[in-house]
MINUPA-74321 format. One line per 8 residues: number of its first residue (from 1); their letters; for each residue z, x, y of N, C-alpha, C, O. Coordinates in steps of 0.2 Angstrom, whole numbers. Example, Ala and Ser with C-alpha at 12.3 -4.5 7.8 and 13.67 -1.06 7.14 Angstrom:
2
1) AS) 39/66/-28/39/62/-22/39/66/-16/42/71/-17 ~ 35/64/-11/36/68/-5/39/64/0/40/67/6
This chain:
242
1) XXXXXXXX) 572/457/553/569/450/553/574/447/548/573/449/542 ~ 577/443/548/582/439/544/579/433/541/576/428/545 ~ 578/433/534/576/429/531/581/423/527/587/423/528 ~ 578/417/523/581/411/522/585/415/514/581/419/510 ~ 590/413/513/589/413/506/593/408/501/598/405/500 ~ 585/408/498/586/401/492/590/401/486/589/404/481 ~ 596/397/488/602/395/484/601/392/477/596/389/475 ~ 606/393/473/606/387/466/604/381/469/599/378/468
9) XXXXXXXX) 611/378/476/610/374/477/604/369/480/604/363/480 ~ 600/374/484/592/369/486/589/369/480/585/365/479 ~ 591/375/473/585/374/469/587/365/464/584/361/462 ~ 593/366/464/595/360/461/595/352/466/594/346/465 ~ 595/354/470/591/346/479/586/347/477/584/343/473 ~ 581/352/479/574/352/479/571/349/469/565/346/469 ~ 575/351/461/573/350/459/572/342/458/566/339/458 ~ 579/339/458/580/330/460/577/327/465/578/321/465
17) XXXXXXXX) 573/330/470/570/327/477/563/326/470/559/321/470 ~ 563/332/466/554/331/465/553/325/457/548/322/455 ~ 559/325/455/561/321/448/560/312/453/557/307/452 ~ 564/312/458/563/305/460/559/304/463/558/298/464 ~ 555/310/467/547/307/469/543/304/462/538/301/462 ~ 544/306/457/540/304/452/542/296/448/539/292/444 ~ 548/296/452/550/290/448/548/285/457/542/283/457 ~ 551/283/461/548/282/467/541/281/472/539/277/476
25) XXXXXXXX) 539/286/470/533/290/473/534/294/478/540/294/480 ~ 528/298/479/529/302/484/532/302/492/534/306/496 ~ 531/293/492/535/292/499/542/294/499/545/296/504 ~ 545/294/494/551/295/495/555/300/497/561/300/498 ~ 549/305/498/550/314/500/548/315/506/544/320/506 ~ 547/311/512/543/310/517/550/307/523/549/308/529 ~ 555/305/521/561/306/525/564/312/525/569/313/529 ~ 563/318/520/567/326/522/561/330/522/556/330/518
33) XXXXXXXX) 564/334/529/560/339/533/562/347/529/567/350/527 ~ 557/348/528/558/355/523/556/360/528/558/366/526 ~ 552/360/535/548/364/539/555/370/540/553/375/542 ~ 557/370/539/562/376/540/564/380/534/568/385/533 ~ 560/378/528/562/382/522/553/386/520/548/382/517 ~ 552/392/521/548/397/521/543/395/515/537/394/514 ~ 549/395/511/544/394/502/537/386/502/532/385/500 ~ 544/382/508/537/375/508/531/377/513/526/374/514
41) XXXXXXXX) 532/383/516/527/386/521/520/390/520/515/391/524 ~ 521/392/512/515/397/510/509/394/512/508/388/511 ~ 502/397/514/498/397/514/491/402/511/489/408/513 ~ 488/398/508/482/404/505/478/409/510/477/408/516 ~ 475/412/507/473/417/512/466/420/512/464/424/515 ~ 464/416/504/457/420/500/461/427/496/467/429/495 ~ 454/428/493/456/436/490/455/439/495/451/439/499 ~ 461/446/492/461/453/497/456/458/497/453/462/501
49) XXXXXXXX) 455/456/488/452/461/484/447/462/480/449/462/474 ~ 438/461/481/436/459/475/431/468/474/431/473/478 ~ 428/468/468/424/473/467/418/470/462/420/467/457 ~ 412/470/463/407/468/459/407/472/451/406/477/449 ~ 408/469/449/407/472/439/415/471/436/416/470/430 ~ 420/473/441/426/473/438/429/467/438/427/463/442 ~ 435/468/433/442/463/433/447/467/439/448/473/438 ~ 450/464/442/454/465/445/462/461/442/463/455/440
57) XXXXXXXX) 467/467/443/474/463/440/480/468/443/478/473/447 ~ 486/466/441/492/471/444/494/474/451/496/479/451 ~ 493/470/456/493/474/460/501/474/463/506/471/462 ~ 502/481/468/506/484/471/508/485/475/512/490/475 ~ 508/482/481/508/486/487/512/492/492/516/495/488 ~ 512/494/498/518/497/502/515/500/507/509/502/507 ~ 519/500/511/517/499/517/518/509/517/523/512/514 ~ 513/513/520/509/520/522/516/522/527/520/518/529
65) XXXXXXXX) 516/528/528/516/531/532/512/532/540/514/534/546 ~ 505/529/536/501/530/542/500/522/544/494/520/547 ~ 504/518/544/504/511/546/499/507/542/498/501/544 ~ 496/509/538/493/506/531/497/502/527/503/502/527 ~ 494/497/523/495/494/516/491/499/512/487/502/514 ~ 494/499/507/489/506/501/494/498/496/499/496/494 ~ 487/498/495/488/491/486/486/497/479/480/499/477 ~ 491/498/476/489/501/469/487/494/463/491/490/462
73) XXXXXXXX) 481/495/461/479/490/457/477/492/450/479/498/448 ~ 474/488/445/471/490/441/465/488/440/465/482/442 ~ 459/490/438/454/486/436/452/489/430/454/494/428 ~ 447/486/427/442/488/419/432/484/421/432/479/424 ~ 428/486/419/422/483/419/422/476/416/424/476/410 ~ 419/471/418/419/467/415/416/464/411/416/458/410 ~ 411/469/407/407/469/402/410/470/396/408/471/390 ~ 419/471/399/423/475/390/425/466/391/428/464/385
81) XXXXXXXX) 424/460/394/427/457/393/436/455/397/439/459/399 ~ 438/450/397/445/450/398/449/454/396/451/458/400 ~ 450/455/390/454/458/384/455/465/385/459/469/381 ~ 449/467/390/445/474/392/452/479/395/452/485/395 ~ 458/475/397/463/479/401/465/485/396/467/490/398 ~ 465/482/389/468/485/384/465/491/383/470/495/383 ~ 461/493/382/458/499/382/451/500/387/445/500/385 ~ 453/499/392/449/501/395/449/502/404/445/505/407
89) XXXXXXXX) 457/499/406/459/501/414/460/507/417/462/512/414 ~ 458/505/421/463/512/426/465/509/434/462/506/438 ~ 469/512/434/474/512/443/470/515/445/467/520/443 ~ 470/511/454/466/511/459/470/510/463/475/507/461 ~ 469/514/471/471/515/477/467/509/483/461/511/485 ~ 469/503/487/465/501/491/470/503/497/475/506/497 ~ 465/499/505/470/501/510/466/495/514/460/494/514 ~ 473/491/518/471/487/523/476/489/530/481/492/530
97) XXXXXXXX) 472/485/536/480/488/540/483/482/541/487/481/546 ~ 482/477/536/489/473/536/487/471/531/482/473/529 ~ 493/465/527/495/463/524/488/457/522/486/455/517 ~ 483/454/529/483/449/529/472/450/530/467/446/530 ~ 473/456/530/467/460/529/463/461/524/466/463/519 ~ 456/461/523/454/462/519/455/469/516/457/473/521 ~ 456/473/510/456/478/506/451/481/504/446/478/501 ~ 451/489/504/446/492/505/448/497/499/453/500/499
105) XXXXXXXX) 444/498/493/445/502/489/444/509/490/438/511/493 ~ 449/514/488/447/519/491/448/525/484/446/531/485 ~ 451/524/481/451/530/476/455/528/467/460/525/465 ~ 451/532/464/454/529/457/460/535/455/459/541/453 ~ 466/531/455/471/537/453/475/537/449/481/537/450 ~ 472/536/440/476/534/435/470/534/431/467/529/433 ~ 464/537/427/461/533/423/462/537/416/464/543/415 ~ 461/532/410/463/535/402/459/541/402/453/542/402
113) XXXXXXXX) 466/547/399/464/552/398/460/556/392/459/562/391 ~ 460/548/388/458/551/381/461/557/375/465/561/376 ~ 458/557/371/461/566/366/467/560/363/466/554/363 ~ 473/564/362/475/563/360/484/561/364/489/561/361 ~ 482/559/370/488/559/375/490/553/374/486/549/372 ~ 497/550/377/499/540/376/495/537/378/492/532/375 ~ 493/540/385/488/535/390/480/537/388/476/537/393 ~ 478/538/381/473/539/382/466/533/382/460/534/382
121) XXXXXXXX) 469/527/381/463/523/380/464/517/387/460/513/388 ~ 470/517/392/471/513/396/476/517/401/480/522/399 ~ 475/515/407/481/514/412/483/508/415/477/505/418 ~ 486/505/416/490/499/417/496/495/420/502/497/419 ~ 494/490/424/503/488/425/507/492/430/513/491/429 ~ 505/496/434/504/501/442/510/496/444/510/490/443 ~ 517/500/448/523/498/450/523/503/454/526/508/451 ~ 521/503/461/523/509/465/531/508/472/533/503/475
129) XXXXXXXX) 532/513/472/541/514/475/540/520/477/537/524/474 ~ 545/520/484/546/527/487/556/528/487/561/524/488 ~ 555/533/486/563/536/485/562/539/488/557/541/488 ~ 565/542/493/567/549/498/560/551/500/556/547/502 ~ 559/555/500/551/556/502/547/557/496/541/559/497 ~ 548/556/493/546/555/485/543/550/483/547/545/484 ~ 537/547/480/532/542/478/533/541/470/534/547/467 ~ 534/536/467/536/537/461/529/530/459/530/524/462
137) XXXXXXXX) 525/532/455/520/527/451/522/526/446/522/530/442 ~ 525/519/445/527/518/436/520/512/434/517/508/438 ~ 519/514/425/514/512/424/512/512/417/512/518/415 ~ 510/507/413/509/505/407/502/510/403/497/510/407 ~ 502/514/398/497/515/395/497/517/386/502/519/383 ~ 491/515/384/492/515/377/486/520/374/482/523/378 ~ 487/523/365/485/529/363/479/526/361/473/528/363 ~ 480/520/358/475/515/353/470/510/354/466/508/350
145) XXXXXXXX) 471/508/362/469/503/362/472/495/360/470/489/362 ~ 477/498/357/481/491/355/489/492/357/493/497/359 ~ 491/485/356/498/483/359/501/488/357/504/491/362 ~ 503/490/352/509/494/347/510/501/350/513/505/347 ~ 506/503/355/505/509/358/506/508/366/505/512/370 ~ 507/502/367/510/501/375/518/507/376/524/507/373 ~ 515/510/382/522/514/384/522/515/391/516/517/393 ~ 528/515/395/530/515/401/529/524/404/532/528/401
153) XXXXXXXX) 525/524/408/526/531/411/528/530/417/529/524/420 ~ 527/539/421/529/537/429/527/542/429/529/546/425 ~ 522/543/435/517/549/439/521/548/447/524/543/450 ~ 520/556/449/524/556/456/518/558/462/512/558/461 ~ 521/560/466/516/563/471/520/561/479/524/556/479 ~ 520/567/485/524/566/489/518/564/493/519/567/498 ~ 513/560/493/508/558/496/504/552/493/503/552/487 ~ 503/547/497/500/541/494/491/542/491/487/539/488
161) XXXXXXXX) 491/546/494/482/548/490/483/552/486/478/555/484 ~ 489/555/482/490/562/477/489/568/481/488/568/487 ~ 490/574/479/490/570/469/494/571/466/498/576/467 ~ 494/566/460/500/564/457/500/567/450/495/567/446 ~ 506/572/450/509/573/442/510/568/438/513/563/439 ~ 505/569/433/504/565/427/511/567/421/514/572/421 ~ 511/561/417/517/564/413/515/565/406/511/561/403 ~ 518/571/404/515/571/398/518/568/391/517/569/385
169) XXXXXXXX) 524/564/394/527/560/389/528/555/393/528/556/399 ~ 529/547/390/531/542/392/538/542/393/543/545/390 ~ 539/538/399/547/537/401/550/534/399/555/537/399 ~ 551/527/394/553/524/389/547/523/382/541/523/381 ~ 552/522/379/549/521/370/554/516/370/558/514/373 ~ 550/514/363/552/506/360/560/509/356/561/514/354 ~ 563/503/356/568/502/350/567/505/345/561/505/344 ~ 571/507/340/570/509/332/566/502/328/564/496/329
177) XXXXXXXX) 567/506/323/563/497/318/567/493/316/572/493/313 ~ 564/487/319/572/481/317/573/479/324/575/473/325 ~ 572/483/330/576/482/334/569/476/338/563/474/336 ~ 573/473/343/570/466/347/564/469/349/559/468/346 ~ 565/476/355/560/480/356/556/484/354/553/488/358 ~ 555/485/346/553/491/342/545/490/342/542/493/338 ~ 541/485/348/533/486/346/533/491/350/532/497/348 ~ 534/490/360/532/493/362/537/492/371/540/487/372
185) XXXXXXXX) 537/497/376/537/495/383/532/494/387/527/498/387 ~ 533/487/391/527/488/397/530/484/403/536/484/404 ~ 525/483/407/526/478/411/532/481/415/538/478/415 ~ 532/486/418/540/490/423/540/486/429/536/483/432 ~ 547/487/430/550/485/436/556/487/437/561/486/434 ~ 555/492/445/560/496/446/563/493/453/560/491/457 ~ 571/495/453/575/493/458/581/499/460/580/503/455 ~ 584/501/463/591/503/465/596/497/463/597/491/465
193) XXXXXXXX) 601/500/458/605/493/457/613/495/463/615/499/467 ~ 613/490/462/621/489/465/626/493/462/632/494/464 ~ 625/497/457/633/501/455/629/509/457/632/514/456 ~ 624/509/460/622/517/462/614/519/458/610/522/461 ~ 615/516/451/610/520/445/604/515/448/605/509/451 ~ 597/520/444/590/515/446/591/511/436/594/512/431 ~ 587/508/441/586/500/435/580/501/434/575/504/438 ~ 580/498/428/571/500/426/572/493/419/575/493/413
201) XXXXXXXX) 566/487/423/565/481/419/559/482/416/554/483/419 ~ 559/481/408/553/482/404/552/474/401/557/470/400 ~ 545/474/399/544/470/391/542/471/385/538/476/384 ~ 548/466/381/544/472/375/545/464/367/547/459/368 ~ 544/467/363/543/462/355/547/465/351/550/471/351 ~ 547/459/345/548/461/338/543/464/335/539/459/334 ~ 540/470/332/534/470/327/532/466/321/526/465/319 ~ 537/464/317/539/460/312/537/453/313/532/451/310
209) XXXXXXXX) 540/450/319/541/444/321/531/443/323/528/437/322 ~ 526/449/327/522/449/329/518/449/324/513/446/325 ~ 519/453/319/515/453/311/514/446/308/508/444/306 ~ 520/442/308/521/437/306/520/431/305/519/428/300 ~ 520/429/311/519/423/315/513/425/316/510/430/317 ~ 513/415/317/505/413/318/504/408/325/509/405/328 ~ 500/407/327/498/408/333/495/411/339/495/418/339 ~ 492/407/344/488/411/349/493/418/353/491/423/355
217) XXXXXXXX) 500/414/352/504/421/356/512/422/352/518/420/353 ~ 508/426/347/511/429/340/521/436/344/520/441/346 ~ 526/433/343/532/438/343/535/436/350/531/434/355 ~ 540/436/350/546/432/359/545/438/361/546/444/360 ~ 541/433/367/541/442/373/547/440/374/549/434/374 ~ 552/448/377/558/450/376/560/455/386/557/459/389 ~ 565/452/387/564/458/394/570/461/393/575/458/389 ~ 571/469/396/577/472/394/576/477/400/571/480/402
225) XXXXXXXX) 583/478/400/586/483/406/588/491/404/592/492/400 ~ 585/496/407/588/502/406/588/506/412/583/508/416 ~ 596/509/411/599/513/419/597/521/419/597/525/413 ~ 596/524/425/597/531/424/600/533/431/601/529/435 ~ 602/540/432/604/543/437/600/543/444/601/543/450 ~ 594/546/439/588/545/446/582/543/441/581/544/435 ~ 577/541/446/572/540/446/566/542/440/562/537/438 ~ 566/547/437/564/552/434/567/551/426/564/554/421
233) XXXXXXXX) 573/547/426/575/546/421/581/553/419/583/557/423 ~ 583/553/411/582/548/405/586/544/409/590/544/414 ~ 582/538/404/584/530/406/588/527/398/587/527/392 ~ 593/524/400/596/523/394/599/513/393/602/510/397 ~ 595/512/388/595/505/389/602/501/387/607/502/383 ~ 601/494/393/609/491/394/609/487/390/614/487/386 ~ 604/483/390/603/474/386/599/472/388/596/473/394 ~ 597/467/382/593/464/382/594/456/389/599/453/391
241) XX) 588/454/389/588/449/393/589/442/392/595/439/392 ~ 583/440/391/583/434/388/575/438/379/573/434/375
């Protein structure tokens, strides 16, 4: 199926189309026809996915083997609160047979393991990929309950219901001290890059900068790249992003 693809140059037409409706009015954008650009096309669809008590966040999707959607999500009770992600999620398994279907929760595959392990008070932030026949879950978890203990794992499994090898070490670690990244990793996002190596996009902070400052959102979240050979890692960081 051959899709549109949105150039610099619609993003910079489309920007100026919307600066001189403001200056003009909105008639002025009622002479060019967009019905052929996909993006002016979205339409809502409701929620796929709700659960009585919980927060729902993160979600994942991919399409089954067995002609399923299997959405890996996260949830926490919502008696922890919003904030409750932090110490208190765990990754979930749903299944619809499409895209546009309601979602059916079916299994909890990721919850804090407590004791003394990275992921013991959270799992978080579920990024699911298939490589070869290989399932690879990448996914945020912390020791503490708090920020400074966010770290990047990845559980495998040759099966969308598990089960999945858990890891006993996190896949990436923060920067030394000083460094842009030295609070923490989160937030993964994985690709096959163009030179061959898998790409692995994280976020992360200054400790310092997070200590110090004041305000509601204390340290420059930060994005940064790191390659490896495969999937599995070691992953070795390229640069910083923005």
């Amino acid at each position: 199926m051959s899709q549109s693809k949105y150039t610099r140059r619609d993003f910079l037409q489309t920007s100026a189309l919307g600066i001189a409706a403001v200056f003009f009015s909105s008639s002025f954008t009622r002479a060019f026809d967009f019905s052929d650009k996909p993006y002016f096309n979205l339409k809502p669809i409701g929620r796929s996915l709700e659960l009585d008590g919980y927060y729902i966040w993160c979600s994942s999707p991919i399409w089954g083997e067995d002609g399923k959607v299997h959405l890996f999500y996260s949830r926490w009770k919502k008696e922890k609160g919003m904030g409750g992600w932090l110490n208190g999620s765990e990754i979930c398994r749903a299944e619809a047979n499409s895209p546009f279907e309601e979602f059916q929760h079916k299994q909890i595959v990721l919850a804090p393991r407590g004791g003394e392990f990275w992921d013991a008070t959270t799992c978080h932030n579920p990024l699911i990929k298939k490589v070869e026949d290989q399932y690879y879950l990448f996914f945020m978890g912390t020791s503490n309950g708090k920020t400074n203990t966010k770290r990047i794992g990845l559980a495998t499994s040759k099966s969308l219901d598990g089960d999945w090898t858990r890891p006993e070490k996190p896949l990436l670690l923060p920067g030394e001290k000083g460094a842009w990244d030295d609070h923490c990793t989160t937030n993964p996002a994985f690709v096959k890059g163009n030179d061959g190596k898998y790409w692995l996009f994280y976020k992360s902070w200054n400790t310092e900068e997070y200590e110090t400052q004041k305000g509601a959102v204390r340290g420059n979240r930060k994005y940064g790249l790191a390659k490896a050979d495969s999937p599995m890692g070691p992953y070795k960081k390229n640069l910083k992003i923005r």
